[in-house]
N, C-alpha and C positions, 0 to 999 in steps of 0.2 A: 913284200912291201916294207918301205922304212918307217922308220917314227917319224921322222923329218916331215913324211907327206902323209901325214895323219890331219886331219880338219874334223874336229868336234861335229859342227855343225852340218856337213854333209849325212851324218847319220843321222840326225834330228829331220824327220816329217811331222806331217799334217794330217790326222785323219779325216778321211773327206767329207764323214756324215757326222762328226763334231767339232771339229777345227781345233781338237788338242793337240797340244806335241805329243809324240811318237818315236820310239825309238825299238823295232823290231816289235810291235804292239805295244809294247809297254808305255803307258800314259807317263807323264811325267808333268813335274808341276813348279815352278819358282815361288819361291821362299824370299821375300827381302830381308837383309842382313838386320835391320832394325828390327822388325817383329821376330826375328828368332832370338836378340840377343835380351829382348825382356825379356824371354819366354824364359832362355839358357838363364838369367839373373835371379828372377822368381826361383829357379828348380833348385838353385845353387845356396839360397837365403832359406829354402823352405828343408831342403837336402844335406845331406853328405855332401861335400864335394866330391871323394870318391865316387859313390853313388851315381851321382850325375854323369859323371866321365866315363862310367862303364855305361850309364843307359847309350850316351854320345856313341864311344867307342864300337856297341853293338851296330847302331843305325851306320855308324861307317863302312864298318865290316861287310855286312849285305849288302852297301852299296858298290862296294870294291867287288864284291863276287859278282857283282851284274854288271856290273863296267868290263872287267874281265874276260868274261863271257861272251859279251857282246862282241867285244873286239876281236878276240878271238874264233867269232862267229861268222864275222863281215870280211874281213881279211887274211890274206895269205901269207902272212909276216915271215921276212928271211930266217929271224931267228926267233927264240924267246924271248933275247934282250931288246930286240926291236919293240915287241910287244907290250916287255916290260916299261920301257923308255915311252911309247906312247899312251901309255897310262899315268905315267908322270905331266906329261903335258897334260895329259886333260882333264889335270887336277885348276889348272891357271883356264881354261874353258870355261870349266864350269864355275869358276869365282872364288873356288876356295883355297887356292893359296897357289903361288909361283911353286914349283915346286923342281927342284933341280937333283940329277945324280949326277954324284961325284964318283963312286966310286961301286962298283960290280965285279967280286973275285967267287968265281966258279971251281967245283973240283976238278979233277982231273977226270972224273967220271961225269962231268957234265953237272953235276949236280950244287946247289950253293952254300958256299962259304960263308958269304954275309953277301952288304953292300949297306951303302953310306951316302946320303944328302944333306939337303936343306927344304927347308921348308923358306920364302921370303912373305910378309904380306898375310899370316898364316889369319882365317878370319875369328877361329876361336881364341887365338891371342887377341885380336884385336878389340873383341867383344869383354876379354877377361879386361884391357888395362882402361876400356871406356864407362864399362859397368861395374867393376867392381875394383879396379884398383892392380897396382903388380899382385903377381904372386910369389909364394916360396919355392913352387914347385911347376911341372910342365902340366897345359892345360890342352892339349891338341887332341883328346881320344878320339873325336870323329875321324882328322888325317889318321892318325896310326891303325886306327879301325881301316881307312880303307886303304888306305894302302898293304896293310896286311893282307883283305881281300884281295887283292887285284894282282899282289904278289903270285898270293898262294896258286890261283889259277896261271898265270903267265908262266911261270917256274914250274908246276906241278908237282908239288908238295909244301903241307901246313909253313907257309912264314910266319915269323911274328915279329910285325916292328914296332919298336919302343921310342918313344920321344928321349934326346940324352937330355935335350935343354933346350928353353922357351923363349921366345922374344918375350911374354909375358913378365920372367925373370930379368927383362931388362940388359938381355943380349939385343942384338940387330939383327936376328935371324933365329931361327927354329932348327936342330940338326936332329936327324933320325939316325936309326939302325936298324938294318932289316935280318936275320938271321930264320932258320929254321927251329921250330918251336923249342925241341928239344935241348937243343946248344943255348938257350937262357939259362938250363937249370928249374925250368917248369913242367912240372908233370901236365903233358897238353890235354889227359881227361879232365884235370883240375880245372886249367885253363877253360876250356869249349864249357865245363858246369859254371864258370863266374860269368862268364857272357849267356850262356841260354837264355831260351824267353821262358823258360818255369819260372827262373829264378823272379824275370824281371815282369813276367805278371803281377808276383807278389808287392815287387818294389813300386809299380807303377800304380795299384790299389792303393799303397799307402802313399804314395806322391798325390793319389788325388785326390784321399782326404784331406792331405792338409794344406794341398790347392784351396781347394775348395774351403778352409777356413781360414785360410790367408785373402781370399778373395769375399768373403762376408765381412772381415778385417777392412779391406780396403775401399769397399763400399762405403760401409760406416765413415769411415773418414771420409771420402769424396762426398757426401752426403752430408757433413758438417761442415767441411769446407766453401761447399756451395750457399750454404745456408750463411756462414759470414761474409765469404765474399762470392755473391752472387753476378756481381757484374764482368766485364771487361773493360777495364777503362785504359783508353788510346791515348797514345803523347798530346793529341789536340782534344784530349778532355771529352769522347764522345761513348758515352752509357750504351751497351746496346747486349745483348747478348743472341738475337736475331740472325740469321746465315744472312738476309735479304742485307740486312744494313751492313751487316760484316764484308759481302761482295764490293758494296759500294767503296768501304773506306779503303778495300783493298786497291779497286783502285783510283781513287784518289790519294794515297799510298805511292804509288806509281807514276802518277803527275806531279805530286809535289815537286821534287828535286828540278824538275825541269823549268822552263821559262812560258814553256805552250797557256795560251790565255783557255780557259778552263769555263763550261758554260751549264751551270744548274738546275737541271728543269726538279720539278714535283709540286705538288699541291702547297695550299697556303697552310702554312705553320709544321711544314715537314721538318724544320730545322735547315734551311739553303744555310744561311747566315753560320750556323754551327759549323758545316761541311766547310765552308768555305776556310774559316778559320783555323781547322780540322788540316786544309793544306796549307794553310802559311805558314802553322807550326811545326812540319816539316819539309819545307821550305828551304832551308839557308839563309831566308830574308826572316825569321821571326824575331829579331834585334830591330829592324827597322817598323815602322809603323803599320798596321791594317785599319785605312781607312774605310768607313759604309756608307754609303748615302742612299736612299729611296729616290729611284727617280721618277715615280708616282704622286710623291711629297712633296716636290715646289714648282710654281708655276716655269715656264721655258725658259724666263729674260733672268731669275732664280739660278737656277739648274745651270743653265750654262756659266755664270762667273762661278759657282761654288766647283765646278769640273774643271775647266779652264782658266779661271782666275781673271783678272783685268787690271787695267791700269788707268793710272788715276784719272780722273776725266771721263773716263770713258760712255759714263752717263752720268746722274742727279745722285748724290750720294757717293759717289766712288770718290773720297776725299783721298785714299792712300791707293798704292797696289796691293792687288791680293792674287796670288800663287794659285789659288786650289786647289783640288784634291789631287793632281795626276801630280803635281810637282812635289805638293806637301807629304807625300808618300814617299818621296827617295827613291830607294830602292825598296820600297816595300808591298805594298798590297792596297792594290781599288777595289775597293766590293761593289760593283752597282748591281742591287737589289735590285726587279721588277726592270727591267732593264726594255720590256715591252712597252714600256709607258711612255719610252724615251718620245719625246718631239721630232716630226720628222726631221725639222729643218736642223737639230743637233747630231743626228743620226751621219751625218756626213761627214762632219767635225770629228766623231767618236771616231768614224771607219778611218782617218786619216791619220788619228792619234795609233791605232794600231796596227797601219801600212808601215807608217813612213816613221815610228816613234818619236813623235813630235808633236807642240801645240801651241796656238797663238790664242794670248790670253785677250777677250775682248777689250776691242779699243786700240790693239797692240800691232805694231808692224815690223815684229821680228817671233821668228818661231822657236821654239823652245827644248831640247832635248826632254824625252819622255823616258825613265828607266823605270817606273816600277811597272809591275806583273798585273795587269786584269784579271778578274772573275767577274764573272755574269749572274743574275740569276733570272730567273721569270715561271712565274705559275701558271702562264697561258702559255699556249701552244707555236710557237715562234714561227713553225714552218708556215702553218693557217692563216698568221699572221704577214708573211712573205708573199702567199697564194692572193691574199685581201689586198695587198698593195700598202700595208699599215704599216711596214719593215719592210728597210733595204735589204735585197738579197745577198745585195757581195757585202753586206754589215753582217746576215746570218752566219755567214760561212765564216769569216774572220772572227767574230764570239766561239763557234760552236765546232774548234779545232778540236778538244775534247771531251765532250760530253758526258755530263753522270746525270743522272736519275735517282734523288731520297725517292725512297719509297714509305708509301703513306703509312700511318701508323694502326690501320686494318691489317696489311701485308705484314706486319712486325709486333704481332701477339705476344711473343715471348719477352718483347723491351717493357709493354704496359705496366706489368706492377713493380717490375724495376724500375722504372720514370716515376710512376707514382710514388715511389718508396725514398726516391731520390728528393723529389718535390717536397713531400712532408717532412723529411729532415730537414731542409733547407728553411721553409718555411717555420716548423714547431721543431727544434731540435729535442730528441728525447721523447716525442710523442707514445703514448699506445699505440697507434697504426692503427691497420685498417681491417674491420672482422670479415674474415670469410666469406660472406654473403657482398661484401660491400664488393670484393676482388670478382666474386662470379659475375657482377652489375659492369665492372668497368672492363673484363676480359670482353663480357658478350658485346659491348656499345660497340659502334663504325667509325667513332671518332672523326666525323667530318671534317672535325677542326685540326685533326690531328695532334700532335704534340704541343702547341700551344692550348689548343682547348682541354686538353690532359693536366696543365697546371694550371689552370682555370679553375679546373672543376677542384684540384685537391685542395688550393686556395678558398674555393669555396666551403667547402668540405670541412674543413680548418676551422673557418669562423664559427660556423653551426654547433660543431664537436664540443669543440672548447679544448681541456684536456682528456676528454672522452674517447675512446674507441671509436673510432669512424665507420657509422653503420649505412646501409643505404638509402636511408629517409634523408644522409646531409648530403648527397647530391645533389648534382643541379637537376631540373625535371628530366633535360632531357636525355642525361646517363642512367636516369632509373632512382628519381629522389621520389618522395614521397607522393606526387604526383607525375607516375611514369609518363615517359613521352607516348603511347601506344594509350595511355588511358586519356590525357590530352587531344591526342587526334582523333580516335574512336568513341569516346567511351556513352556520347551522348549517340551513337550513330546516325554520322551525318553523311550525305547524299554524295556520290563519288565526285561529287565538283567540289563541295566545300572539304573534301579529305585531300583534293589533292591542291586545293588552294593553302590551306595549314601544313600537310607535308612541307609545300615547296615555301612556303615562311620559316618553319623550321630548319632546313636545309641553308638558307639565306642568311638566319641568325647563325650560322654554325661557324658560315665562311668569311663572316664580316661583312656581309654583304658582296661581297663578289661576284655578279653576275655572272663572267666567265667558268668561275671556277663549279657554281651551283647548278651550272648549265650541264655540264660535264656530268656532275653527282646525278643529274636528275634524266642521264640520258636526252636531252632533245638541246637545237639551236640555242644559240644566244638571242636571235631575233624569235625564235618559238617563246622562249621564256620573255623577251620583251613584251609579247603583244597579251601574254596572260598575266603578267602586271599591269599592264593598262587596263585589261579586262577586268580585274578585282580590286581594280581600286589601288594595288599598291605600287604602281611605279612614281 
């Protein structure tokens, strides 16, 4: 067989009762280039660099005598040099460097003279000039380890090849020499005792002490670090340190740059309005405006000239024309908050402003080019709302091209006393903060209100304090102030209909009153929750 039709990968199996790679049984494992070259950096700061490059060196070596082996095992190779050639290539197989012969002079007795390549692409140069910088000298000991392996067998007798010079040293290429031990001028007992594992037991006991004190070392700092900057804070200004919230910006991350109208569901006071903002700031459009409007907030005949604008006349009061929001935004950003609240009879209007990008301001009899970008939000359930007949369905699908989910601020444990910590500076710059008992009070709450009721409470919190330590007496009752919310609903023990008429009022105060939203929290209907408001007196 030639080297030519040698393929790596045909000798790599699958064992059948563990699905490892396999290569004549021997398990085998991938190593990403990144996690070795901390690993290489760490050994190199903590080490000798000599040191290192023999432990490199050894690991090469053994790997070249089982590559070696192998191939020599599997195949009928015309020659040696075939052999030897197809160990070269399966230096570039296996990731670790292109690796080319130039040059192979045999004795006349068959036996080797030298030979001569390149290394291109070699990865421990590459690891040297990204993590630590050039060097003075060659950094390659794993290649030369194994190609020295994979010689020695292929040839059958001791090689040793030496790196001449390194890409690392800021050549374009890495160039070897392969020679028989001997012909260095190295006594090869000398040699095989510098590489043994006696030696490198020793060396690797003492690599792990002072791993392992480089790695208390690093702690400590990561651990001070976090303590000053404990957040992540995103180009649209968003605190979180949460995976849940981190999924979301990512991707909202990934819609910004585009023009796709973007549709925000989650509970009231998750931060929609944040999020939104969150993508206009990377955007392209963050020079141009981001308008908001609640379309919950003004009654329909309202609502529609503040969206569409009107012109004069148009009804009692409309002495001049007015643009609205879709114009008055440019190229920039419409936020309609609560976007379920919309009126039907605008709902048609809206779907046609984002068919046809266009809009006719009331009163108006010419249509109006529409450029800036939509966002949505709503804390009811749009689809339920589509099902009810309360929302146009070809309006859903047109909002809810991409959809995100904040996630409420129960799901995102980890943002709490980061928000909280945020709030009180905001609020009392320089304060004491908040004692330990107070953080165990605000970790365990459900925050119905989620993030809005989060700087509610600190705001509250604030005034009671003064410049005090914030204990858990100046909460509000029902984060766990001095009259807990469980000592409120329980504590006289009252009959399971009046517990669950005060649960579901507390729930209601949480949400702003949001029917919808409190229906949700308390598991059952909006019309179940209606009829036990009438029933208790409180609708």
């Amino acid at each position: 067989m030639r080297a030519a039709d040698f393929r790596l990968a045909e000798l790599i199996q699958r064992d059948a009762s563990t699905g490892f790679p396999v290569i004549n049984d021997n398990r085998l494992m991938m190593i990403g280039l990144g996690a070795l070259g901390r690993v290489n950096q760490e050994m190199i700061q903590g080490l000798d660099l000599e040191l290192v490059k023999a432990i490199f060196t050894r690991m090469g070596y053994e790997n070249g005598l089982a590559l070696g082996l192998v191939l020599a095992d599997n195949y009928d190779w015309d020659s040696r040099e075939e052999l030897l050639r197809a160990g070269v290539a399966a230096c570039a197989m296996a990731g670790v460097a292109v690796a080319e012969l130039d040059e192979l002079i045999l004795e006349p007795a068959g036996g080797l003279r030298c030979f001569r390549g390149r290394w291109r692409q070699s990865f421990e140069a590459q690891l040297q000039l990204e993590g630590l910088g050039p060097s003075d000298r060659p950094v390659c000991g794993l290649l030369s380890g194994l190609a020295s392996g994979l010689a020695s067998v292929a040839l059958g007798q001791e090689i040793w090849v030496q790196e001449l010079y390194c890409q690392a040293q800021g050549h374009d290429h890495c160039a070897y020499e392969g020679r028989p031990i001997a012909d260095w001028g190295v006594d090869p007992a000398e040699l095989r005792r510098r590489f043994s594992l006696e030696r490198l037991d020793d060396d690797m006991a003492r690599l792990r002490q002072r791993l392992a004190a480089a790695q208390r070392d690093l702690a400590a700092k990561q651990a001070e670090l976090a303590r000053l900057r404990p957040a992540e804070v995103t180009a649209g200004g968003v605190l979180h340190r949460s995976k849940a919230m981190g999924q979301v910006l990512a991707l909202a991350a990934k819609v910004a740059p585009t023009a796709s109208t973007v549709l925000i569901g989650g509970e009231s006071g998750v931060g929609k309005e944040v999020l939104a903002r969150f993508i206009h700031q990377r955007s392209g459009r963050q020079a141009e405006p981001f308008l908001a409007i609640n379309c919950a907030a003004l009654p329909a005949t309202l609502l529609e000239s503040e969206l569409f604008g009107h012109v004069k006349g148009a009804f009692t009061g409309a002495e001049a024309d007015k643009p609205g929001l879709f114009l008055e935004a440019g190229q920039g950003t419409v936020f309609l908050d609560e976007i379920g609240e919309l009126p039907l009879e605008l709902q048609a209007k809206l779907l046609r402003a984002l068919q046809e990008k266009e809009i006719r301001p009331v009163g108006g009899l010419k249509s109006r080019p529409v450029r800036a970008r939509i966002i949505a939000a709503s804390n009811r359930d749009l689809a339920e709302m589509v099902s009810a007949g309360r929302l146009r369905e070809d309006l859903y699908y047109r909002l809810a091209v991409f959809p995100l989910v904040a996630p409420p601020l129960r799901q995102r444990r980890e943002d709490i006393l980061l928000l909280a910590r945020h709030f009180l500076e905001k609020l009392a710059p320089g304060h004491p903060g908040l004692a330990p008992a107070t953080v165990r009070k605000m970790e365990a709450h459900a925050w119905p209100g989620n993030v809005r009721e989060l700087e509610n409470a600190v705001e509250h919190a604030v005034i009671l304090a003064g410049n005090e330590l914030i204990q858990p007496e100046h909460l509000p009752q029902a984060v766990g102030g001095a009259v807990g919310a469980a000592d409120w609903l329980a504590g006289d023990m009252p009959n399971q209909d009046e517990l669950l008429r005060r649960y579901t009022k507390l729930v209601l105060q949480a949400t702003g009153g949001n029917r919808s939203q409190a229906a949700r929290m308390l598991g059952i209907g909006v019309n179940t929750l209606w009829r036990r408001l009438k029933q208790w007196d409180m609708g």
